[in-house]
C-alpha positions in Angstrom: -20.6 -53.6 52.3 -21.1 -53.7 55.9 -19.1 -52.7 59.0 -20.2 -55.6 61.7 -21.8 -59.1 60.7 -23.3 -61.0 63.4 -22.6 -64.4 62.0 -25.3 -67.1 63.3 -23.8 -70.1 63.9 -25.4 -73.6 65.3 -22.3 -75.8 66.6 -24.8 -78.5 67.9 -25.7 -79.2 63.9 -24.2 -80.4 60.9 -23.4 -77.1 59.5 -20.5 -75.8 57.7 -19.0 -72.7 58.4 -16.9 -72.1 55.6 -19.4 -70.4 53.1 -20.5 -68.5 55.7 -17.2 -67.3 56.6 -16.3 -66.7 53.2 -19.6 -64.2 52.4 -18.9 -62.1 55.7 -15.4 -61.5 54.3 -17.0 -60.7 51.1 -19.5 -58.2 52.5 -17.0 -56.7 55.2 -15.9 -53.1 55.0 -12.2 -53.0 55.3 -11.5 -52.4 59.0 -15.3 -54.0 60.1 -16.0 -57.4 62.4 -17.7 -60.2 62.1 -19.1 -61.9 65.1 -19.4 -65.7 65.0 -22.4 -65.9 67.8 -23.5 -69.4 69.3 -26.9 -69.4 70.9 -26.9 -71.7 74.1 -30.6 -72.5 74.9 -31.9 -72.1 78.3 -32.3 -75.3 80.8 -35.9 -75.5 81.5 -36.3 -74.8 85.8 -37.1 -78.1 86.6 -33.6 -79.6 85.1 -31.4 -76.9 86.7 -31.6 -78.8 89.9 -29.8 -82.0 88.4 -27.0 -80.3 86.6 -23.7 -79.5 88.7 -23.8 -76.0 89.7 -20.5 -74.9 87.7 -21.3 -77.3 84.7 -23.5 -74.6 82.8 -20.4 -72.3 83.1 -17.9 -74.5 82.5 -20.0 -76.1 79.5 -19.9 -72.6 77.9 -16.8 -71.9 78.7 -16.0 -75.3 76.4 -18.6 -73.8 74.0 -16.4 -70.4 73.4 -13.1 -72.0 72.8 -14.4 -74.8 70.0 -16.1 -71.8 68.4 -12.9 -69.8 68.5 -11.0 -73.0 67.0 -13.2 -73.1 64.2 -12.6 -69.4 63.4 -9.2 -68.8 63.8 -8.1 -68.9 60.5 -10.8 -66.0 59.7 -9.6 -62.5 60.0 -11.8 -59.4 62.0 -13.3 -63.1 63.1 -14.5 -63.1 66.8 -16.8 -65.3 68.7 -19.7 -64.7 70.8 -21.6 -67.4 73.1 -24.9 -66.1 74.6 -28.0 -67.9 76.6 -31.8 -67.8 75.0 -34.0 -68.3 72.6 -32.2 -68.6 68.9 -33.9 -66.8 67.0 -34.9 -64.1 69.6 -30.9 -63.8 70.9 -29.4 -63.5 67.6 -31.4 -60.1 66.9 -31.3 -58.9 70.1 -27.4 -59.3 70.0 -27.3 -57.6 66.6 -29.1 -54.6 67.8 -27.6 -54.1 71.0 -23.8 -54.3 68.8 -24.9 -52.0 66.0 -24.4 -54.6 63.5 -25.7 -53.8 59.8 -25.6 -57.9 58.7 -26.9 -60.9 60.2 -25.6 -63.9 57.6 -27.8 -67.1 59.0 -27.6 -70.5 57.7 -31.4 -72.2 56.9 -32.3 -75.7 56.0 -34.7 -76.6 53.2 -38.1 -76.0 54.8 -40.7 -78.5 55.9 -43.8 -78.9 56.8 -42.6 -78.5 60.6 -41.2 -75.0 59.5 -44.8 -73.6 58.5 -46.1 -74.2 61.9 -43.2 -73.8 63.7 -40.8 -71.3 62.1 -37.1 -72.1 61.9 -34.7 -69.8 63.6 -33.8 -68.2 60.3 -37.0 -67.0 59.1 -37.5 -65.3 62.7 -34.4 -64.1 62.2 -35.5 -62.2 58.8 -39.2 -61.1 60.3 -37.6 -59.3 63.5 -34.1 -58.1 62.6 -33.7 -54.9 61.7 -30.7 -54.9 59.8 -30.3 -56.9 56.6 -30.1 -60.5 56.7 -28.1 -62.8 54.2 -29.5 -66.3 54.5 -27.3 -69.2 53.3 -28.8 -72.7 51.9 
């Protein structure tokens, strides 16, 4: 049982959130958090200069409050939106807020994934906390 999940969750994919909501409730203390993080990846320099300058702020603003929809209905349930790398964000968030639990969804791996890495399995070689990945 843990006393704050860090909940990985990719809004810009098909994924659904209600497993993973349903093991962090599992694995909760009584009285603990979860924390449903999105991951906003960085705009490379060069594109910065085309976007509005209060689009990137507005666009996570928009970013927080579908992420908050979606959990509502979850209890100790609160969102998270930060900018960076995936993989890289997700354990640096969990370490900074003590959690104990990172649950992380993964795909069925490919070829791409050997070469490449997925966010998940970064996720499982750098965190250090336990990690619960969902298929």
């Amino acid at each position: 049982m843990y006393k704050h999940i860090v909940m990985g969750v990719a809004l810009d994919h098909e994924h659904d959130m209600k497993d993973a909501l349903e093991i962090a409730q599992k694995l909760l203390v009584k009285g603990g958090k979860v924390t449903a993080l999105h991951v906003l990846e960085d705009l490379p320099s060069y594109a910065t200069q085309y976007v509005p300058p209060d689009y990137l702020n507005e666009f996570h603003k928009e970013i927080a409050v579908e992420l908050h929809h979606m959990i509502r209905d979850a209890p100790n349930t609160h969102p998270a939106v930060v900018v960076g790398h995936p993989g890289r964000s997700i354990v640096a968030f969990a370490a900074e807020h003590e959690a104990d639990c990172i649950i992380i969804a993964s795909h069925r791996p490919g070829l791409e994934d050997y070469f490449l890495g997925s966010t998940a399995s970064r996720v499982v070689r750098h965190a250090k906390c336990s990690v619960h990945v969902i298929r």
